[in-house]
C-alpha positions as CSV (number, residue, x, y, z in Angstrom):
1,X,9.5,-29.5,25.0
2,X,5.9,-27.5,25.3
3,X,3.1,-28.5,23.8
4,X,0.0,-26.3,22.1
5,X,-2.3,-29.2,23.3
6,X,-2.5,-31.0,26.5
7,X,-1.3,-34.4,24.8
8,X,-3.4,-36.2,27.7
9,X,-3.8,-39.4,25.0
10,X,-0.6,-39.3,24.4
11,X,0.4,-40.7,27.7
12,X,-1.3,-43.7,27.0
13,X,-0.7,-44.6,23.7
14,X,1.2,-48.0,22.1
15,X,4.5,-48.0,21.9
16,X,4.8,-51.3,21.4
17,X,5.7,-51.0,17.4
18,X,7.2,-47.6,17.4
19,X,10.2,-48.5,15.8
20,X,8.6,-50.4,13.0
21,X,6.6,-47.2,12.0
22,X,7.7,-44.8,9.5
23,X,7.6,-41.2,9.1
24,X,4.3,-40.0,7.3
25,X,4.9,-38.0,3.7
26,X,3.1,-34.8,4.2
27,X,2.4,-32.0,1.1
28,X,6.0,-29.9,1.8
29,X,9.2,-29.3,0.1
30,X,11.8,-32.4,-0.1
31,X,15.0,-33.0,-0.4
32,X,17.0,-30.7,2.0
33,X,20.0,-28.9,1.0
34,X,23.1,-30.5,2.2
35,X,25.2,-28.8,4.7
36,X,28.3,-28.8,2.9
37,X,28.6,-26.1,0.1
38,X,25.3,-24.5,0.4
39,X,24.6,-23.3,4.0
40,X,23.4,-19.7,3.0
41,X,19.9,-22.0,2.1
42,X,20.0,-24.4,4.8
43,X,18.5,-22.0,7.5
44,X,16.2,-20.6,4.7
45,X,14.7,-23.9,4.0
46,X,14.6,-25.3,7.5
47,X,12.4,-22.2,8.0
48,X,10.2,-22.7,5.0
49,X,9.6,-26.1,6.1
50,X,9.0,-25.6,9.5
51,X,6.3,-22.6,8.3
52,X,4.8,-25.0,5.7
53,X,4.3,-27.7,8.6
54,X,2.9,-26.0,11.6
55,X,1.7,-22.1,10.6
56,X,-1.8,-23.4,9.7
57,X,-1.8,-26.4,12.2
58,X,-0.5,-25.1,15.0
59,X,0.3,-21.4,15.3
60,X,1.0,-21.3,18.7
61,X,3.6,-23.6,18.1
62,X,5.0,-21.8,15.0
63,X,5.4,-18.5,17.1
64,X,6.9,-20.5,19.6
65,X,9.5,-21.9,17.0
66,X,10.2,-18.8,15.9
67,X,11.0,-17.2,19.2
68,X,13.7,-20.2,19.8
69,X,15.1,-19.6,15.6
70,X,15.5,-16.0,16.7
71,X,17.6,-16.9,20.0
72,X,19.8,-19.2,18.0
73,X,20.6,-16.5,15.4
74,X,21.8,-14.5,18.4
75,X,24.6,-17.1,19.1
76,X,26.0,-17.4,16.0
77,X,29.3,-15.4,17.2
78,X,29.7,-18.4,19.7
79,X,28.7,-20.7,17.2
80,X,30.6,-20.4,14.6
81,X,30.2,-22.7,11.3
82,X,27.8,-24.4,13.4
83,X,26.1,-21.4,13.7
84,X,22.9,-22.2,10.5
85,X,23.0,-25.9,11.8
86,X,22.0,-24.9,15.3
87,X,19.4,-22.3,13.6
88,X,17.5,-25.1,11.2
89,X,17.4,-27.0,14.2
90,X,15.6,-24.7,16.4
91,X,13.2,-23.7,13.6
92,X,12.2,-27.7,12.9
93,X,13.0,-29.1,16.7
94,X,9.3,-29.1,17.2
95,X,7.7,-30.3,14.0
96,X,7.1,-33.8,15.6
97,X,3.6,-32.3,17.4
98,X,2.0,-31.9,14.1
99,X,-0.4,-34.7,14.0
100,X,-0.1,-36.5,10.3
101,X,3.8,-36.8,11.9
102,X,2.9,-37.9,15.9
103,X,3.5,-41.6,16.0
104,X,5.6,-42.4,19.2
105,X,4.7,-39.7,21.1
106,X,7.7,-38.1,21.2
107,X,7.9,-35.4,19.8
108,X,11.8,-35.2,18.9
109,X,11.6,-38.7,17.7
110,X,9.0,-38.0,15.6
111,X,10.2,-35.4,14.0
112,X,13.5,-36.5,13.8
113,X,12.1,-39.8,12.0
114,X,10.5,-37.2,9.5
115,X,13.5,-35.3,8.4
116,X,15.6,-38.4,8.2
117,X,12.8,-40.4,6.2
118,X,11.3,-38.3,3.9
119,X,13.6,-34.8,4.2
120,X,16.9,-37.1,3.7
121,X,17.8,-34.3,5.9
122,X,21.4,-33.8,7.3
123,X,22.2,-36.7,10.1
124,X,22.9,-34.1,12.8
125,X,20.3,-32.0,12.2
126,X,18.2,-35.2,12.7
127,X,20.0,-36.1,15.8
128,X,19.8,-32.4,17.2
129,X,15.9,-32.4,16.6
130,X,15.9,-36.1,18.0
131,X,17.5,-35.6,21.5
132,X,16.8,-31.9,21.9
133,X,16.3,-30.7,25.4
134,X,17.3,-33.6,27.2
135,X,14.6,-35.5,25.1
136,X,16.1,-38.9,26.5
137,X,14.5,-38.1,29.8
138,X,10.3,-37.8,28.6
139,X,11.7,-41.0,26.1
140,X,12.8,-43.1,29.7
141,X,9.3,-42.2,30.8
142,X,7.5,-43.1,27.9
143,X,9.7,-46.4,27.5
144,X,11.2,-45.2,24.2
145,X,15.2,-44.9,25.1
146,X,16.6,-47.7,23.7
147,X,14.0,-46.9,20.7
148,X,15.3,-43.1,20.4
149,X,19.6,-44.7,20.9
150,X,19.0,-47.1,18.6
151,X,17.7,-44.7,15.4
152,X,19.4,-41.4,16.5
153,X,22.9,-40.8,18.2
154,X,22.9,-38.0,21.0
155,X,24.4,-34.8,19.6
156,X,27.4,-33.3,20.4
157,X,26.7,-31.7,23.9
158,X,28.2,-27.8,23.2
159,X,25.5,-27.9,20.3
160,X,22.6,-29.9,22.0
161,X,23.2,-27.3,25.1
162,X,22.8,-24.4,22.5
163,X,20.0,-26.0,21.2
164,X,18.2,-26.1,24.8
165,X,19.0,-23.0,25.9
166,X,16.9,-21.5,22.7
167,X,14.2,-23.9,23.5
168,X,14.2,-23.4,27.4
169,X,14.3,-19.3,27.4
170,X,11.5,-19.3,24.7
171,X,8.0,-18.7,25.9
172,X,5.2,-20.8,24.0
173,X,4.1,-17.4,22.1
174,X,8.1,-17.0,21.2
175,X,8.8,-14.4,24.3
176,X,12.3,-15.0,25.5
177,X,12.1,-15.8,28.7
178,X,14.2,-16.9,32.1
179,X,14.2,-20.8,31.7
180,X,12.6,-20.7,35.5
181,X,9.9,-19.0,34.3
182,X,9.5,-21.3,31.0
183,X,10.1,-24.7,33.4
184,X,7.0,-23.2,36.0
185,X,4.8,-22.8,32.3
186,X,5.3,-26.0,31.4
187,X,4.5,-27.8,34.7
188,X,1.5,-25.4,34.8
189,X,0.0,-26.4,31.6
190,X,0.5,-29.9,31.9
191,X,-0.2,-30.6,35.5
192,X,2.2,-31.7,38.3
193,X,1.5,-35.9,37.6
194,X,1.3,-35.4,33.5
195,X,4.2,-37.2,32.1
196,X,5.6,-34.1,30.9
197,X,6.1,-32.9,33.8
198,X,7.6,-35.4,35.6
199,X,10.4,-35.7,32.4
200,X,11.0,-31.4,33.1
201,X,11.4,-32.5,37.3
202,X,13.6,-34.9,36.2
203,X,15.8,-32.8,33.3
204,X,15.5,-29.6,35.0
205,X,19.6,-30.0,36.9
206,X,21.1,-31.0,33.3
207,X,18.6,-28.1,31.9
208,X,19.7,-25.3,34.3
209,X,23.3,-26.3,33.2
210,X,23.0,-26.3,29.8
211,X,21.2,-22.4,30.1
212,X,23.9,-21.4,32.7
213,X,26.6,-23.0,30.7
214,X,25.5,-20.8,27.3
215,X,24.7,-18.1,28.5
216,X,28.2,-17.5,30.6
217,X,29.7,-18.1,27.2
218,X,27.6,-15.7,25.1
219,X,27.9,-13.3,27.6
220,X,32.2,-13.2,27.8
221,X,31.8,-13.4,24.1
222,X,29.9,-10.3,24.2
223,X,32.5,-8.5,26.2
224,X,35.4,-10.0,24.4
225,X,34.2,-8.5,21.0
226,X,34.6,-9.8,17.9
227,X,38.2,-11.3,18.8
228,X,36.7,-12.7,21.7
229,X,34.3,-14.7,19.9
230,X,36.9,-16.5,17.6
231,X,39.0,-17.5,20.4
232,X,36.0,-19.0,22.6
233,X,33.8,-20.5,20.0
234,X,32.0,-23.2,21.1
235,X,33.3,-26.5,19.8
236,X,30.7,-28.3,17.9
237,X,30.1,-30.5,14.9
238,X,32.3,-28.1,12.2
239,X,35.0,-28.4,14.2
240,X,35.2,-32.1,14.4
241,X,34.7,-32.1,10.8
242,X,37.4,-30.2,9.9
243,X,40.0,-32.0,12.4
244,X,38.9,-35.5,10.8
245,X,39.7,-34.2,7.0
């Protein structure tokens, strides 16, 4: 939910047509790689694509990006088969600030429209990107949540919490951090009355959940061992998949 910028303008801007825009087609690779059948390259080119997009742009945001990739490789063992969807998701979650993309505002939104438009990308990657780090909240504020419902369905919450807590104990140069320190950053850099910052005073309960509720997971899994981690994996999108076939 950072920013590299300041985003002042974006406060202000029109909303009034955002969801009659459409994504912008940018010089990158297309056509993601479905989830089913080849997820040894879905985390490789969600990564490719998210260093194609905002390296040269915006660096501060691609070492920011990579910090939050890393912490979502460390949950895999309490992620399970969910474990690469959760990675591509950090590593893209914040490709909506690149400018030829920005057309709401927000950021999530943005991006999200992006992957689904022109990637073709895999619905619940979209929808993790979308509403990531309680996204709904800045969207309330900027007048976007019916705009945000209506294209992208919330994610499940086990993988939208794993989601936050890689973007909410990431610093904005990819430091893990405590999610206190990372929420004072962001209020900081924006100012107390930005927009921003109300959305963070206004997430920051369901935020300190979702961190709390993570980490006391990855940390039993940890002490459990590997035995521990297949009993108490965290119930997510695979799962559901697999008790619909």
């Amino acid at each position: 939910m950072s920013s590299d910028l300041r985003c002042d303008t974006r406060e202000a801007r029109d909303v009034s047509d955002v969801s009659r825009r459409q994504a912008t087609s940018v010089n990158v690779p297309t056509l993601a790689p479905s989830l089913e059948g080849m997820e040894e390259t879905f985390t490789f080119w969600a990564a490719i694509l998210a260093r194609t997009l905002l390296e040269g742009s915006l660096p501060r945001r691609w070492a920011h990006v990579q910090g939050v990739a890393a912490r979502a490789r460390s949950l895999a063992p309490a992620l399970g088969a969910d474990a690469e969807l959760v990675e591509a998701a950090a590593w893209l979650h914040d490709i909506g600030y690149l400018p030829e993309l920005a057309r709401s505002g927000l950021h999530g939104l943005d991006g999200a429209r992006y992957l689904r438009d022109v990637q073709r990308a895999d619905p619940m990657l979209c929808r993790l990107v979308a509403h990531h780090s309680f996204a709904v909240i800045e969207a309330e504020e900027r007048g976007l949540a019916e705009v945000l419902y209506g294209e992208f369905e919330a994610a499940p919450r086990p993988l939208a919490d794993a989601l936050t807590f890689c973007d909410m104990t990431t610093s904005p140069d990819g430091e893990p951090v405590p999610v206190g320190r990372r929420l004072a950053e962001i209020h900081r850099r924006y100012g107390r009355d930005h927009l921003v910052s109300r959305s963070m005073r206004r997430a920051t309960p369901m935020i300190l959940d979702a961190v709390g509720q993570v980490d006391a997971r990855e940390r039993l899994i940890r002490g459990l061992g590997r035995a521990g981690s297949r009993a108490w994996v965290i119930p997510g999108a695979a799962a559901r998949r697999q008790s619909s076939a």
